[in-house]
Structure formats: C-alpha cells, structure tokens
C-alpha positions in Angstrom: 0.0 0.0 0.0 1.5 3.0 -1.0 0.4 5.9 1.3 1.8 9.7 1.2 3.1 10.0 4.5 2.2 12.8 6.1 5.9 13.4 8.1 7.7 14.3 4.9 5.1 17.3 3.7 7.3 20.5 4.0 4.5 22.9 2.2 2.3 24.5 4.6 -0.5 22.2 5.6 -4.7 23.4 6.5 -6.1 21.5 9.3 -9.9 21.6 9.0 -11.6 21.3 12.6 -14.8 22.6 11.4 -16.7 24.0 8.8 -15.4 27.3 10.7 -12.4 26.5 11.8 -9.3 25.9 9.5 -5.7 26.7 10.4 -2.6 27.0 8.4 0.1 25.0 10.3 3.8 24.7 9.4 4.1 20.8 10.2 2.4 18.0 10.7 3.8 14.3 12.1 2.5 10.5 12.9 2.5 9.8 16.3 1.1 6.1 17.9 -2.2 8.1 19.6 -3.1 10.3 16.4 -1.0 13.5 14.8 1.0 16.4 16.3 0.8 19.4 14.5 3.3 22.8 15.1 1.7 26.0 14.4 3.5 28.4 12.7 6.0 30.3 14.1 6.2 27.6 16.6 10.0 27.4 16.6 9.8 31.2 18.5 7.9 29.2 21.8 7.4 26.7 23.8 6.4 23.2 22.3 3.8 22.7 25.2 2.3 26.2 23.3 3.3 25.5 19.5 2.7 21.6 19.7 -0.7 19.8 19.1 -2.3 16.3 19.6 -4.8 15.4 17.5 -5.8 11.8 19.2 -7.7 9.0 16.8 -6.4 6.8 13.8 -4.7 9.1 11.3 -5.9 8.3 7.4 -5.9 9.0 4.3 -2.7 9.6 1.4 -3.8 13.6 1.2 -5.9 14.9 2.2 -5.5 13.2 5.7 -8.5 12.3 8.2 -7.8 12.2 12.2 -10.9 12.1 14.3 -12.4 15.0 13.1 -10.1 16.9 11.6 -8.9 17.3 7.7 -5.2 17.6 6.6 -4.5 19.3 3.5 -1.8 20.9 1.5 -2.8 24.6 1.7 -3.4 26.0 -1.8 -2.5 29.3 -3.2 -4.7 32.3 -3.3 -7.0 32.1 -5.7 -7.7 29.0 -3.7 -7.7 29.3 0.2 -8.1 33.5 -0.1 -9.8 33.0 3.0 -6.8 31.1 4.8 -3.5 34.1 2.8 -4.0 36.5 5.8 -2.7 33.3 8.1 -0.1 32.1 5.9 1.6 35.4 4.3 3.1 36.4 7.2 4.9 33.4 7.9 5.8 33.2 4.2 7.1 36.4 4.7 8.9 35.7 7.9 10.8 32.7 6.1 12.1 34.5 3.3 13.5 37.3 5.5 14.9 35.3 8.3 16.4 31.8 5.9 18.7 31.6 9.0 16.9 31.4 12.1 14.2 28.0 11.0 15.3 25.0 12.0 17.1 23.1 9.2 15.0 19.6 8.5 17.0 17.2 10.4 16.5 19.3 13.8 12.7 19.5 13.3 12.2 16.1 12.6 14.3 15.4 16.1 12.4 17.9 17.9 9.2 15.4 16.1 10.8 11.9 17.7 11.6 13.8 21.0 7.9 14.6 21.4 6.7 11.2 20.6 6.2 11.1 16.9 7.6 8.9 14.0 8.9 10.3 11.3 8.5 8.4 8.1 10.6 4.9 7.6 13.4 6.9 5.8 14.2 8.8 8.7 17.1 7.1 11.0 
C-alpha cells in the first residue's frame, strides 16, 4: 500500500476542525495516539504552546483524516483567499529570516523527542 506519508510534507498544511475553523500549520507528524501538528512560528515558543495532539487513527494519502479533523496541503490564493491572511506572514517571515528556521534534520528530532515517527526513511 502506498500511502503519502504525512511526516515528509514540508509545504504549509490546513487542518480543518470545522466548517469554521481551519488553520494553516507549518508541520504536521504520525505519532502512535493520532497527529502532532506545530503551528506556525512555533519554533519562537514553547512546544507545550506550538505543539498539538490530535488523538484517533490518522488516514488518508492527502488529504489526511484524524478524528475530526482534515489535513491538507494549503493552496494558493486564488484557492484558500480566505486562509492568505494566516499564511503570508509566515511566508514572509521565512524568506527574511532563511537563517533562524530549523534546518529539517532538527525538526524532525524535535518530532521523535515529542513522541512522533517520522517516516521509515528517517534514522
């Protein structure tokens, strides 16, 4: 079964709780009770502030499914208008501050330290 794995998305994602709700995160990782998402600009806080645990069985190849909630890739403009004034600042933010994100390897560490499993690949 070939299934997009959700740990090795690096584009912003959109987590839908509800028809009113939907957020633009910056991660998203497997972990055994469900998903833990980081919000963005998490890596300026505290994980117990940035961090999220979205418990049930995570499914799906994209979009994903977890209890409630629906995983997405956030699309551009024209698509999610609605969802720009959440992401542009942290697009913004990324551009002018390359130096100060986390390079891959470190936020997939800071994933396994807080339970998760990164996909298969991942030592």
């Amino acid at each position: 079964m070939s299934m997009a794995q959700i740990d090795t998305v690096t584009a912003p994602l959109v987590i839908r709780f509800s028809p009113n709700e939907e957020k633009v995160v910056a991660r998203a990782f497997s972990h055994p009770r469900g998903l833990v998402y980081f919000d963005l600009f998490w890596h300026l806080s505290t994980p117990d502030e940035a961090v999220h645990l979205i418990r049930g069985k995570l499914q799906g190849e994209g979009p994903w499914r977890v209890a409630d909630a629906r995983i997405r890739i956030l699309g551009c403009a024209a698509t999610d208008p609605h969802l720009q004034e959440q992401y542009l600042p942290w697009q913004a933010y990324l551009e002018q501050n390359p130096d100060r994100y986390p390079p891959e390897e470190q936020i997939r560490k800071i994933a396994r330290r807080l339970g998760c499993r990164p996909g298969s690949r991942d030592r």
